[in-house]
PDBQT receptor file of N, H, CA, C and O in Angstrom, charges set to zero:
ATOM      1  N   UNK A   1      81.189  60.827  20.974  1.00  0.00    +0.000 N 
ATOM      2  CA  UNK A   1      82.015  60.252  19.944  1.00  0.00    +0.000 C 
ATOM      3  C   UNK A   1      81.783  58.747  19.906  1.00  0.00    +0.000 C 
ATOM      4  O   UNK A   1      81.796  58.166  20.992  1.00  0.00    +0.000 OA
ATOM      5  N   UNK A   2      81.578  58.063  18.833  1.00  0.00    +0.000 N 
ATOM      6  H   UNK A   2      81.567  58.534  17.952  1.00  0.00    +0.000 HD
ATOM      7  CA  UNK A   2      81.458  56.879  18.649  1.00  0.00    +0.000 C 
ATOM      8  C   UNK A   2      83.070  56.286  17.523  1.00  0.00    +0.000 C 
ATOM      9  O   UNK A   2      83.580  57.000  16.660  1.00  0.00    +0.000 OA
ATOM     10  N   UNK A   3      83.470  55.091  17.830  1.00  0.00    +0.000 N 
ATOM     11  H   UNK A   3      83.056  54.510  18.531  1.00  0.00    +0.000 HD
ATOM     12  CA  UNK A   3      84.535  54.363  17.046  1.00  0.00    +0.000 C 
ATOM     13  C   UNK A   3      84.114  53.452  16.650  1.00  0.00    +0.000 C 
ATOM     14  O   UNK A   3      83.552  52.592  17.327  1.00  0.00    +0.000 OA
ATOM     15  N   UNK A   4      84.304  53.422  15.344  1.00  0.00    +0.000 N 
ATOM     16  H   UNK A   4      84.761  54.120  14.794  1.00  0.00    +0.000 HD
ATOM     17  CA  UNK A   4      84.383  51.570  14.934  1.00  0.00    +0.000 C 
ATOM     18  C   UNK A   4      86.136  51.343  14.228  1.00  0.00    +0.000 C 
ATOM     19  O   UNK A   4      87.067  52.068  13.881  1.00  0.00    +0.000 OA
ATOM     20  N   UNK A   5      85.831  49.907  14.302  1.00  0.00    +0.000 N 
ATOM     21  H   UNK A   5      85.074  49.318  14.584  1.00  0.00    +0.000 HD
ATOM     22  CA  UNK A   5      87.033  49.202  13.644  1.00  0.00    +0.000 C 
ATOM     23  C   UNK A   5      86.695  48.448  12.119  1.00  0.00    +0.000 C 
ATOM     24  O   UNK A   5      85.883  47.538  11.952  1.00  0.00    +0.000 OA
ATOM     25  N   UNK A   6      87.395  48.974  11.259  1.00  0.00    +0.000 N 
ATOM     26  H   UNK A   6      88.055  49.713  11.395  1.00  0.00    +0.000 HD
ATOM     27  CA  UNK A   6      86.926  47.955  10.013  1.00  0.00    +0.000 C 
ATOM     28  C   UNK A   6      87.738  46.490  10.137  1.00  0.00    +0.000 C 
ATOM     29  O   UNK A   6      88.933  46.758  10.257  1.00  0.00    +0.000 OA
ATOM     30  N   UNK A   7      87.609  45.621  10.146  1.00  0.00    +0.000 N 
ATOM     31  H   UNK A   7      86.638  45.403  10.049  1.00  0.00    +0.000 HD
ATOM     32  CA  UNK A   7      87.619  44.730  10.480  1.00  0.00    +0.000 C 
ATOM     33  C   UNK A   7      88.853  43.501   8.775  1.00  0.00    +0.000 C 
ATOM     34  O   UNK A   7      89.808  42.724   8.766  1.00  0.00    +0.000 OA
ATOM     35  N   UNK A   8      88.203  43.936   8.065  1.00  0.00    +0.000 N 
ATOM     36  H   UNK A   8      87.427  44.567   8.072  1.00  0.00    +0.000 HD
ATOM     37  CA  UNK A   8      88.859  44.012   6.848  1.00  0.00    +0.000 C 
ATOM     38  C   UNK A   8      90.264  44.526   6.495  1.00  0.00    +0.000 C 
ATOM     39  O   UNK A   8      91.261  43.901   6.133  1.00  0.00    +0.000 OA
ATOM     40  N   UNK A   9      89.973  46.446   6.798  1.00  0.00    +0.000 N 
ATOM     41  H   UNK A   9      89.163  46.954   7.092  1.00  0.00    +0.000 HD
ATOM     42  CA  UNK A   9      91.354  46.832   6.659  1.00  0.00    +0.000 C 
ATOM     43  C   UNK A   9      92.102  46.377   7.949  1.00  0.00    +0.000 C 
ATOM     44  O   UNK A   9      93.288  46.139   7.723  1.00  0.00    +0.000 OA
ATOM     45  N   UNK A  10      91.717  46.196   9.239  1.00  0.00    +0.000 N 
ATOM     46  H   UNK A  10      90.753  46.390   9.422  1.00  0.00    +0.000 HD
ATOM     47  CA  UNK A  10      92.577  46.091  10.694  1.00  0.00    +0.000 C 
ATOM     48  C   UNK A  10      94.135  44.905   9.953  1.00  0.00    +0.000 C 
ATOM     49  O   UNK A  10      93.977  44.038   9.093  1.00  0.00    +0.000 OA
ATOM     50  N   UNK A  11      95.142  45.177  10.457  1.00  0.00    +0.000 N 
ATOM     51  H   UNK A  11      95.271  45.881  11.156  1.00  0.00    +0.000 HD
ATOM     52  CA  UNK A  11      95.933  44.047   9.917  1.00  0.00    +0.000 C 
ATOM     53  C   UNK A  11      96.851  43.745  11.201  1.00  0.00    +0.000 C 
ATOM     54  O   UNK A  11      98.010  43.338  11.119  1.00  0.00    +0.000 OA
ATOM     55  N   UNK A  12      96.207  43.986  12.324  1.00  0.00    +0.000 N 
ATOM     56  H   UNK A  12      95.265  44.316  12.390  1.00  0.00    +0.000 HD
ATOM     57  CA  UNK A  12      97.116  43.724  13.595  1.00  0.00    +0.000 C 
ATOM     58  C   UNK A  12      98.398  44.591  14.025  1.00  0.00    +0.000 C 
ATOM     59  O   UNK A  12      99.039  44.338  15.045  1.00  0.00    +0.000 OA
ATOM     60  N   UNK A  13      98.685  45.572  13.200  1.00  0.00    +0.000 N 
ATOM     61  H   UNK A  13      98.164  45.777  12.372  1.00  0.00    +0.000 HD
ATOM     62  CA  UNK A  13      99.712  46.162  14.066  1.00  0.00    +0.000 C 
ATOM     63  C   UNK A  13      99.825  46.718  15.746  1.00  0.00    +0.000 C 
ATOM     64  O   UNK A  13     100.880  46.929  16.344  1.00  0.00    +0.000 OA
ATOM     65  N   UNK A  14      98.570  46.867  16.239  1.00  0.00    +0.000 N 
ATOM     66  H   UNK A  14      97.713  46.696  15.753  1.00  0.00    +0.000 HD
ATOM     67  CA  UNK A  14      98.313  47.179  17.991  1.00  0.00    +0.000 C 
ATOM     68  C   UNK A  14      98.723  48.382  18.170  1.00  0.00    +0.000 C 
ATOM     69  O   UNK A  14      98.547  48.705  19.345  1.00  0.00    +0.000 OA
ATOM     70  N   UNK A  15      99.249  49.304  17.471  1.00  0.00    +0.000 N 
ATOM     71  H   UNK A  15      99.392  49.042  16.516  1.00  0.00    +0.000 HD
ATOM     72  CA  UNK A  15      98.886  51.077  17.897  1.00  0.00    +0.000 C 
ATOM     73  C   UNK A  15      98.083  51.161  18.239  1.00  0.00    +0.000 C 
ATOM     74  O   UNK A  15      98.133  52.005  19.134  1.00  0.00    +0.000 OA
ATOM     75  N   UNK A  16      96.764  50.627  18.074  1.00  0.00    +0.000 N 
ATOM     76  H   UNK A  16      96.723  49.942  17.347  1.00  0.00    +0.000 HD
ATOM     77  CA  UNK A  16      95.625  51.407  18.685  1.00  0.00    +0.000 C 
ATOM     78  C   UNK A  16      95.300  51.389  19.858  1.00  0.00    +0.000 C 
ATOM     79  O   UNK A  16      94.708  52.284  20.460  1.00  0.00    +0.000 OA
ATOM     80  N   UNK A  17      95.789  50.013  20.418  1.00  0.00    +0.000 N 
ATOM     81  H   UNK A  17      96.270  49.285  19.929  1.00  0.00    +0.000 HD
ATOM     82  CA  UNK A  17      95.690  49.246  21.843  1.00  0.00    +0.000 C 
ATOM     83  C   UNK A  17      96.372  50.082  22.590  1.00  0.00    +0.000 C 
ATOM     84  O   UNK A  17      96.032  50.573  23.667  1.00  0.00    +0.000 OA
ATOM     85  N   UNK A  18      97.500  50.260  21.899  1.00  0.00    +0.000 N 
ATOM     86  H   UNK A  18      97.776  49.861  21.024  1.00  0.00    +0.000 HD
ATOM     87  CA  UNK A  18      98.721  50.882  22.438  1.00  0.00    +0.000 C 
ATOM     88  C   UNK A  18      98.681  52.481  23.657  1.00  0.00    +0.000 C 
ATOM     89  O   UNK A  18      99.124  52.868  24.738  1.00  0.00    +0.000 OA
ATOM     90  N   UNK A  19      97.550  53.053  22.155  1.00  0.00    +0.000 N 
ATOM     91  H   UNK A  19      97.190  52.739  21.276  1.00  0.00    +0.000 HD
ATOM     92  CA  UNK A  19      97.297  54.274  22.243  1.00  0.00    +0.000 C 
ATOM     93  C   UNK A  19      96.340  54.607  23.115  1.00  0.00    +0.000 C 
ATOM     94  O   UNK A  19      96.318  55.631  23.799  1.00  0.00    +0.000 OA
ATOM     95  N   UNK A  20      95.202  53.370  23.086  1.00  0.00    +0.000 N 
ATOM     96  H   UNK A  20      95.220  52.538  22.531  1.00  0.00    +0.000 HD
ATOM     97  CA  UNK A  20      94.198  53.903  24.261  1.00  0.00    +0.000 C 
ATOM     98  C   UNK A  20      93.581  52.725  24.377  1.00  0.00    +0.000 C 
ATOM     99  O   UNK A  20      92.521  52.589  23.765  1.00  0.00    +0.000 OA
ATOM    100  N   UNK A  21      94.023  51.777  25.064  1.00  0.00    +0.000 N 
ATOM    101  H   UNK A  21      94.884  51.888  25.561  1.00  0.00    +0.000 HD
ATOM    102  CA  UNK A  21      93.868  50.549  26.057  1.00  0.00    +0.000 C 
ATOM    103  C   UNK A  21      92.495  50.294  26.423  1.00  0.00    +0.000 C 
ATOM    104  O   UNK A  21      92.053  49.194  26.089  1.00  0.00    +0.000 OA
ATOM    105  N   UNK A  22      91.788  51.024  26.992  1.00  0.00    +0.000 N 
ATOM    106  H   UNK A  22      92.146  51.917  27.263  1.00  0.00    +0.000 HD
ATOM    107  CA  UNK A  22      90.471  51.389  27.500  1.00  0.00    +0.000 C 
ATOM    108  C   UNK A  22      89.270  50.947  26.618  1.00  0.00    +0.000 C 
ATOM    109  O   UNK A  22      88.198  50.416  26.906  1.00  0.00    +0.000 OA
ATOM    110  N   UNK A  23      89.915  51.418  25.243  1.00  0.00    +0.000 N 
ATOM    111  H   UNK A  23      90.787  51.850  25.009  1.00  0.00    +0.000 HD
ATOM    112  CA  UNK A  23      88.821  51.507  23.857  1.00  0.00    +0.000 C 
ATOM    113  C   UNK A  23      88.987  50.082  23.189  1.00  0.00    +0.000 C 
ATOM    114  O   UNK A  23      88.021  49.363  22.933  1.00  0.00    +0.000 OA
ATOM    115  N   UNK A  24      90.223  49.761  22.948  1.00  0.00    +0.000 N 
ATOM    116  H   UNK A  24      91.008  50.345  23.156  1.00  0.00    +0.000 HD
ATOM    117  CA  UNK A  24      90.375  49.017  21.995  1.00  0.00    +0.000 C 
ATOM    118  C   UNK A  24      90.881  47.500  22.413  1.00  0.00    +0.000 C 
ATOM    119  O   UNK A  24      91.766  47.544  23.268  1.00  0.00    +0.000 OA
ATOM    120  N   UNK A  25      90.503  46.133  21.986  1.00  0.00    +0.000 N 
ATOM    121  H   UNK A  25      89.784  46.097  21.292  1.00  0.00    +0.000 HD
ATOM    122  CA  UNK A  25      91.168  45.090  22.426  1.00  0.00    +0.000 C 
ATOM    123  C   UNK A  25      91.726  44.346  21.307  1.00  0.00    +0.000 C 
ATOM    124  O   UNK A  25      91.241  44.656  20.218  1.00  0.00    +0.000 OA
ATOM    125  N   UNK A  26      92.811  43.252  21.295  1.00  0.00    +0.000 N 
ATOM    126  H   UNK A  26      93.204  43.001  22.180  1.00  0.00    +0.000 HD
ATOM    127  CA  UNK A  26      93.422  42.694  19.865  1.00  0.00    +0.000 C 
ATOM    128  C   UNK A  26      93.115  41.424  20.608  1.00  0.00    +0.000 C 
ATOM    129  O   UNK A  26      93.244  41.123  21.794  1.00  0.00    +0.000 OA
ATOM    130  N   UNK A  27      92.619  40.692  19.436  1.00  0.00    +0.000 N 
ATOM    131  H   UNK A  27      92.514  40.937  18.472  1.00  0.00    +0.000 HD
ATOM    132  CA  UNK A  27      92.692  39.216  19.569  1.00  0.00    +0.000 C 
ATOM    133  C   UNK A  27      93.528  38.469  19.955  1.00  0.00    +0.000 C 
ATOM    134  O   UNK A  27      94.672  38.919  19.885  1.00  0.00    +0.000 OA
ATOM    135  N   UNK A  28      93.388  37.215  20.451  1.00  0.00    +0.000 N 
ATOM    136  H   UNK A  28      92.459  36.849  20.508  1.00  0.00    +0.000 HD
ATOM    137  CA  UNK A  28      94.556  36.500  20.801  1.00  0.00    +0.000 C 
ATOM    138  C   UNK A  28      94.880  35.728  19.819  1.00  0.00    +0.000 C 
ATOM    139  O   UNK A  28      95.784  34.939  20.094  1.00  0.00    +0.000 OA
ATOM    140  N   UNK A  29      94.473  35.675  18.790  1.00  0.00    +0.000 N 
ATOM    141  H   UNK A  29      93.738  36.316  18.567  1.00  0.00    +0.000 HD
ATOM    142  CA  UNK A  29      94.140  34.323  17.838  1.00  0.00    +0.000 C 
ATOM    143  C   UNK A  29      95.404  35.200  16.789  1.00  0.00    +0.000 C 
ATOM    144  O   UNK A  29      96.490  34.647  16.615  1.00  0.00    +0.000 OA
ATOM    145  N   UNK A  30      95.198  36.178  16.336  1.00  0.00    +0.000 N 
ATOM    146  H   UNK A  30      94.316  36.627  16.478  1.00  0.00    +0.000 HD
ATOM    147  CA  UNK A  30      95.553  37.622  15.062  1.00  0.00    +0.000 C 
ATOM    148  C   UNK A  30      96.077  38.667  15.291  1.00  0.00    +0.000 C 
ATOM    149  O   UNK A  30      97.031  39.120  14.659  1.00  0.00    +0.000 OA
ATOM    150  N   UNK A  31      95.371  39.332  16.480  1.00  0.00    +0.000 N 
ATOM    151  H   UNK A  31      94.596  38.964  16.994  1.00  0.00    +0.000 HD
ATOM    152  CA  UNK A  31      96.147  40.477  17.193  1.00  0.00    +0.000 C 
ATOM    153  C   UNK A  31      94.912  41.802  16.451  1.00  0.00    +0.000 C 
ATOM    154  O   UNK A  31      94.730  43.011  16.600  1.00  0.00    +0.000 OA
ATOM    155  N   UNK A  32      94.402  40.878  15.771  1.00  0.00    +0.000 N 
ATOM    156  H   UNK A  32      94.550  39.896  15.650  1.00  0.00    +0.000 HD
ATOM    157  CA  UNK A  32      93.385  42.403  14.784  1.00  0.00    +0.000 C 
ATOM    158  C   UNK A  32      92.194  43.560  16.077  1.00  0.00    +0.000 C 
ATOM    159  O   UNK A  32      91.639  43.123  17.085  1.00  0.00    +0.000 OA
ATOM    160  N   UNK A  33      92.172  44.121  15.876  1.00  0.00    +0.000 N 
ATOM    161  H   UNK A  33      92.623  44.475  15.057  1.00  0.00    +0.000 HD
ATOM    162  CA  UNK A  33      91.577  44.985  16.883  1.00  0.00    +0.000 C 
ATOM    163  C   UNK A  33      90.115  44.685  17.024  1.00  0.00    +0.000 C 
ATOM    164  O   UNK A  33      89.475  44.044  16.190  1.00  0.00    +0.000 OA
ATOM    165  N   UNK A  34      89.506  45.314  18.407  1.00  0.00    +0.000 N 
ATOM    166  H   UNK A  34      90.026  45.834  19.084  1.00  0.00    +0.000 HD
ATOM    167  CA  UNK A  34      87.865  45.512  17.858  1.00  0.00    +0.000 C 
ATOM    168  C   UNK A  34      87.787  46.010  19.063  1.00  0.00    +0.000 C 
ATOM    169  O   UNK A  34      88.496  45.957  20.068  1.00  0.00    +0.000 OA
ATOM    170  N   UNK A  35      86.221  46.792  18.618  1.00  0.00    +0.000 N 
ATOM    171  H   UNK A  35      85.645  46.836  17.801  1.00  0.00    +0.000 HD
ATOM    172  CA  UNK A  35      86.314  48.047  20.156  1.00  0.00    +0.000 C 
ATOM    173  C   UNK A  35      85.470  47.654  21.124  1.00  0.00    +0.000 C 
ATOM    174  O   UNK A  35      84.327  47.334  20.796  1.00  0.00    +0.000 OA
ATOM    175  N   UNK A  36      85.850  47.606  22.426  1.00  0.00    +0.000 N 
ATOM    176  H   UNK A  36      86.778  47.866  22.692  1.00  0.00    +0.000 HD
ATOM    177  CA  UNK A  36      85.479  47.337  23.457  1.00  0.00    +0.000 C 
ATOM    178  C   UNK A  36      83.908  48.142  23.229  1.00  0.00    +0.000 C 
ATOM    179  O   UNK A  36      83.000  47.748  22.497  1.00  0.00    +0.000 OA
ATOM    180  N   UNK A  37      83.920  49.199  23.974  1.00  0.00    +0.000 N 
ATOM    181  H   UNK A  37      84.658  49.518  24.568  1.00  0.00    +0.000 HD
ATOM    182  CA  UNK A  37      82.942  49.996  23.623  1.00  0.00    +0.000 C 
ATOM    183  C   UNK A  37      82.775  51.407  22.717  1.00  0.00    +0.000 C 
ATOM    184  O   UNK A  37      83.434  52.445  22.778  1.00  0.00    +0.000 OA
ATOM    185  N   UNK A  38      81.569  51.023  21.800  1.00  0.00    +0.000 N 
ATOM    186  H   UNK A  38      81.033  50.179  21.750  1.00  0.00    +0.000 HD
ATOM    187  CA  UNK A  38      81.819  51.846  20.764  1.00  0.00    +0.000 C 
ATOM    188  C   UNK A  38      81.467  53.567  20.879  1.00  0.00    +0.000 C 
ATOM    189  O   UNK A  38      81.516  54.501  20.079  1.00  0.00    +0.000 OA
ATOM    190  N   UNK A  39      81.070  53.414  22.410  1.00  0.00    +0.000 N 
ATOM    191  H   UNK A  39      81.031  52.655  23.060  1.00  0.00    +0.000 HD
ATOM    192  CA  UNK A  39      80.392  54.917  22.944  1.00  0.00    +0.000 C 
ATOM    193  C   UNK A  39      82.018  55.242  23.683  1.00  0.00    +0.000 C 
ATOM    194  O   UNK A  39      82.742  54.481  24.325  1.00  0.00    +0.000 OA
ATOM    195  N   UNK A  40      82.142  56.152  23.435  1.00  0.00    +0.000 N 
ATOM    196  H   UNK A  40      81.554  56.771  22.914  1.00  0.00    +0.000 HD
ATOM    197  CA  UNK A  40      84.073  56.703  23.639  1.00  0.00    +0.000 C 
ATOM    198  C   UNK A  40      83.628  57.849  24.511  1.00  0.00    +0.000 C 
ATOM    199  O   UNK A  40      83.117  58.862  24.033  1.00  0.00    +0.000 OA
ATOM    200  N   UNK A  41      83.900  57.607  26.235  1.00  0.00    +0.000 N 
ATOM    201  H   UNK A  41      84.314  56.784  26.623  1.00  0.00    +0.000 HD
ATOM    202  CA  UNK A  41      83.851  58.720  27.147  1.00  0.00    +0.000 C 
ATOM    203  C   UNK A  41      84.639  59.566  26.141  1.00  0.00    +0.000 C 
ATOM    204  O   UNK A  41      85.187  59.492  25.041  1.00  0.00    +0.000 OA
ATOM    205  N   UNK A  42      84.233  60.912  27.739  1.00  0.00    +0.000 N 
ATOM    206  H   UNK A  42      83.788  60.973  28.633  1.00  0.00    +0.000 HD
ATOM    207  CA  UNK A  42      84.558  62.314  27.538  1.00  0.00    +0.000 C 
ATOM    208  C   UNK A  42      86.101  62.101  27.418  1.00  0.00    +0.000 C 
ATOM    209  O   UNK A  42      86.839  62.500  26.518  1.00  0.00    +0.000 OA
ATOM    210  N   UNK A  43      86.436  61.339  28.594  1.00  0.00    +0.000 N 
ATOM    211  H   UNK A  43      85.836  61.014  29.325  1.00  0.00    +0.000 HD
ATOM    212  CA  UNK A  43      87.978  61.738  29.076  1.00  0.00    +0.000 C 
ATOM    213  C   UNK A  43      88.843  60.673  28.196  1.00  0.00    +0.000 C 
ATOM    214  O   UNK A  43      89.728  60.019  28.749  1.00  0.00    +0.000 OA
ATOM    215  N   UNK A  44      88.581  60.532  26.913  1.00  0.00    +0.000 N 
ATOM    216  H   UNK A  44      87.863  61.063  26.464  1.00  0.00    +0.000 HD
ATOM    217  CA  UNK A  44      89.108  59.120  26.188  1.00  0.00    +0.000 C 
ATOM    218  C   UNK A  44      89.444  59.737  24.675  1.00  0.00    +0.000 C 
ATOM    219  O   UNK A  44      90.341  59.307  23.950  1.00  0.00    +0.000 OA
ATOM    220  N   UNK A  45      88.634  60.719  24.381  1.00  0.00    +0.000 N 
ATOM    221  H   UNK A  45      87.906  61.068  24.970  1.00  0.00    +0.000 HD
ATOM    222  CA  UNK A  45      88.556  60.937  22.915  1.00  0.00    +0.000 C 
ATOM    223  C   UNK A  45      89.793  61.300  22.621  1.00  0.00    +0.000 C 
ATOM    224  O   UNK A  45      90.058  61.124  21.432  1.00  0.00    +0.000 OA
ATOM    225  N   UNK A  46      90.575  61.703  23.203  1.00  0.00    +0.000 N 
ATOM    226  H   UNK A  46      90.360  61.847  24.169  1.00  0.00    +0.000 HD
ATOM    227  CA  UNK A  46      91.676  62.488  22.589  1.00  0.00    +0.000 C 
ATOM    228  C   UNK A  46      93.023  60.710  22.359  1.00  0.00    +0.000 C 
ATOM    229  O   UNK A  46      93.929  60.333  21.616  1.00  0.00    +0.000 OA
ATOM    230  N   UNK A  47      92.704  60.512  22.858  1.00  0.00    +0.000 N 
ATOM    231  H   UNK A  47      91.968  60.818  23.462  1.00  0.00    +0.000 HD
ATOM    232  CA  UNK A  47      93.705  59.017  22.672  1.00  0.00    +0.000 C 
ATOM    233  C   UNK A  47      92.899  58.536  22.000  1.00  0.00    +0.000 C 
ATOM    234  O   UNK A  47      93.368  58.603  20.864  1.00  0.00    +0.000 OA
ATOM    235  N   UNK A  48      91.472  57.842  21.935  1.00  0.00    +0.000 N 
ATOM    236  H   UNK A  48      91.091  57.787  22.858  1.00  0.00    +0.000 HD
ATOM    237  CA  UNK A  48      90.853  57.200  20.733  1.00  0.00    +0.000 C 
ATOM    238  C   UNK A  48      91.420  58.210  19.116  1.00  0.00    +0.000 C 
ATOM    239  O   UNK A  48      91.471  57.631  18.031  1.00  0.00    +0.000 OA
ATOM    240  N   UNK A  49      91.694  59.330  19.222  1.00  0.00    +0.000 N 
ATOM    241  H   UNK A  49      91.652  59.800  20.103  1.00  0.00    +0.000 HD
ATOM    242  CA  UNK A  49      91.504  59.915  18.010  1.00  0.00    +0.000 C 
ATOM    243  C   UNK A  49      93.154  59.956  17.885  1.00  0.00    +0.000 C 
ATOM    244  O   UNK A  49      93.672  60.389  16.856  1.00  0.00    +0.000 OA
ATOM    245  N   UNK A  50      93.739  59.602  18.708  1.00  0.00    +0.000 N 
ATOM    246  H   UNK A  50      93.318  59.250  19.544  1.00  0.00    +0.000 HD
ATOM    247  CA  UNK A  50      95.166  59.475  18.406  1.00  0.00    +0.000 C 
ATOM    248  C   UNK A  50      95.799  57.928  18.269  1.00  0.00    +0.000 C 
ATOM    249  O   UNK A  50      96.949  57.490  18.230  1.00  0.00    +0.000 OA
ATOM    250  N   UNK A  51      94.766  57.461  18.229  1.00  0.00    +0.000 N 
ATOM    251  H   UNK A  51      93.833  57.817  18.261  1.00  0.00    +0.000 HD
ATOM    252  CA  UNK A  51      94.265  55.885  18.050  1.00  0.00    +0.000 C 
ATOM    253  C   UNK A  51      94.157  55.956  16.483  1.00  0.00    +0.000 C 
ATOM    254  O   UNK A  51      95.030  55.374  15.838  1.00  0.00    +0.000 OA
ATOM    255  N   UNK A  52      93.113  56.649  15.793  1.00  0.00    +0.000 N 
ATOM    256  H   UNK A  52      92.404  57.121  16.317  1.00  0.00    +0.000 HD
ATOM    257  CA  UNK A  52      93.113  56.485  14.891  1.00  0.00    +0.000 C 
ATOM    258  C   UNK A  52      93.835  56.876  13.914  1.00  0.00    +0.000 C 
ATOM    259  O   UNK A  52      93.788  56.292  12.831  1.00  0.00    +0.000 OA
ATOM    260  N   UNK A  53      94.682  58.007  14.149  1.00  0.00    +0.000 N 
ATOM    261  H   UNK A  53      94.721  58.482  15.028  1.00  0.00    +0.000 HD
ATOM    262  CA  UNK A  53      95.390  58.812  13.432  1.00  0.00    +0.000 C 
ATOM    263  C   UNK A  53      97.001  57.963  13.326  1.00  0.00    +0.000 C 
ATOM    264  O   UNK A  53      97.760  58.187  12.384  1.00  0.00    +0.000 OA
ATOM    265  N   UNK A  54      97.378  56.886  14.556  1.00  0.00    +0.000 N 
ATOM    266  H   UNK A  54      96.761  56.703  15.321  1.00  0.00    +0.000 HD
ATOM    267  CA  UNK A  54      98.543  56.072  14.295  1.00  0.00    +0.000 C 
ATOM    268  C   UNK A  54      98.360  55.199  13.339  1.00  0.00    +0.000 C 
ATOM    269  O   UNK A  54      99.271  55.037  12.527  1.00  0.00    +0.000 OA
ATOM    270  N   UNK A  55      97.031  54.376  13.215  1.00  0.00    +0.000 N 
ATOM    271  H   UNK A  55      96.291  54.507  13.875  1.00  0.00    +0.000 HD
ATOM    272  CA  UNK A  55      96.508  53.513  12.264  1.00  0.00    +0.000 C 
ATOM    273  C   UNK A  55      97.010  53.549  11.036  1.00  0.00    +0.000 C 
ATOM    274  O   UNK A  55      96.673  54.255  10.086  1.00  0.00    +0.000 OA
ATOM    275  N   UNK A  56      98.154  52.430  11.150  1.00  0.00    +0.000 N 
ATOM    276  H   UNK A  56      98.427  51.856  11.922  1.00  0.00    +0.000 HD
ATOM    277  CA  UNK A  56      99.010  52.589   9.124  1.00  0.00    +0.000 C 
ATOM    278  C   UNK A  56      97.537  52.309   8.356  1.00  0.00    +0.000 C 
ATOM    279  O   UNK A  56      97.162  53.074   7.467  1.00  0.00    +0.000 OA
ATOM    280  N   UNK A  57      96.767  51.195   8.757  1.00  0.00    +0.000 N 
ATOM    281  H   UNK A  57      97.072  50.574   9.479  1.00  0.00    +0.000 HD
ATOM    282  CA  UNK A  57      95.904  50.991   7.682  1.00  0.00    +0.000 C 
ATOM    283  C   UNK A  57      94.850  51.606   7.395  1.00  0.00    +0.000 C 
ATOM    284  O   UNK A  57      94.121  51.118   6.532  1.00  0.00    +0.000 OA
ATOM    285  N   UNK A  58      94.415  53.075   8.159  1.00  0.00    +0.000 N 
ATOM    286  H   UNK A  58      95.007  53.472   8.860  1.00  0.00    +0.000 HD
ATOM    287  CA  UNK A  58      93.103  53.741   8.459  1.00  0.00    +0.000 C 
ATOM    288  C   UNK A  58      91.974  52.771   8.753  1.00  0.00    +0.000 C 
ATOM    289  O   UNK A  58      90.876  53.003   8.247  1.00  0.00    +0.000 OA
ATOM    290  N   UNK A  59      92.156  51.611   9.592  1.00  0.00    +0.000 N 
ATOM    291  H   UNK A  59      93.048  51.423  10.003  1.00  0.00    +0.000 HD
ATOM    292  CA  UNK A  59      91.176  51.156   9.966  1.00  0.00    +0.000 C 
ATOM    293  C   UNK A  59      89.897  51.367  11.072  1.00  0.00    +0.000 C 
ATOM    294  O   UNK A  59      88.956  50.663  11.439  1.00  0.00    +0.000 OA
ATOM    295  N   UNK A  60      90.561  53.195  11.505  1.00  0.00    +0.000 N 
ATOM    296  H   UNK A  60      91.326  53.766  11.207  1.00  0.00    +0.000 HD
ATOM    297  CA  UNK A  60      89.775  53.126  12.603  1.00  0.00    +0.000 C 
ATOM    298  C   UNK A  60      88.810  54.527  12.309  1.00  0.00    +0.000 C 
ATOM    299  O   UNK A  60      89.430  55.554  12.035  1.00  0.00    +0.000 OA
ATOM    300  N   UNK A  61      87.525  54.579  12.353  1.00  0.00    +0.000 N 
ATOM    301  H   UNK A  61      87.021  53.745  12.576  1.00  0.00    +0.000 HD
ATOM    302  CA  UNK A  61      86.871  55.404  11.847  1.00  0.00    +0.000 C 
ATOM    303  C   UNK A  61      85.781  55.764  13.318  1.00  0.00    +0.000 C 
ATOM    304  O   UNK A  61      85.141  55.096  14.129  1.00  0.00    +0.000 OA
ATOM    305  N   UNK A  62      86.091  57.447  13.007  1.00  0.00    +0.000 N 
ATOM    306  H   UNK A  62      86.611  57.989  12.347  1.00  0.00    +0.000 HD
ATOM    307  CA  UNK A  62      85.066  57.997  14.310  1.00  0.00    +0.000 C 
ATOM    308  C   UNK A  62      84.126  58.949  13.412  1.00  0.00    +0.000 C 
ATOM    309  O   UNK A  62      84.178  59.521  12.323  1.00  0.00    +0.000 OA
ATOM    310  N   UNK A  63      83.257  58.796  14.467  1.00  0.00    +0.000 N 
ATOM    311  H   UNK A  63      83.215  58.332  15.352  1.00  0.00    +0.000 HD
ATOM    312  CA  UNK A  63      81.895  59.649  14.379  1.00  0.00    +0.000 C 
ATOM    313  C   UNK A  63      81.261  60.592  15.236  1.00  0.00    +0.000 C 
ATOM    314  O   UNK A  63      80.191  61.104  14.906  1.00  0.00    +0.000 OA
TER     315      UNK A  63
């Protein structure tokens, strides 16, 4: 599984951080997200994808 963050829609709310810590980091400057690493272990997907699914803005898109 791979994640990205759109960067555009991200608007800082931090569910995603929230949701799976590991994957995702928020700026200090904005709070807007961006992914640590975009290769998402085995034992991660299920919080990355519950990562994306909290996302008010659908900014978080897997593959």
């Amino acid at each position: 599984m791979k994640v990205q963050v759109d960067s555009e829609r991200c608007q800082g709310h931090t569910l995603c951080a929230m949701r799976a810590p590991a994957t995702f980091e928020l700026s200090e400057v904005d709070g807007h997200s961006s992914v640590i690493n975009e290769d998402v272990p085995a034992d991660q997907e299920d919080d990355v994808s519950e990562a994306a699914m909290s996302c008010p803005e659908r900014a978080i898109s897997i593959s």
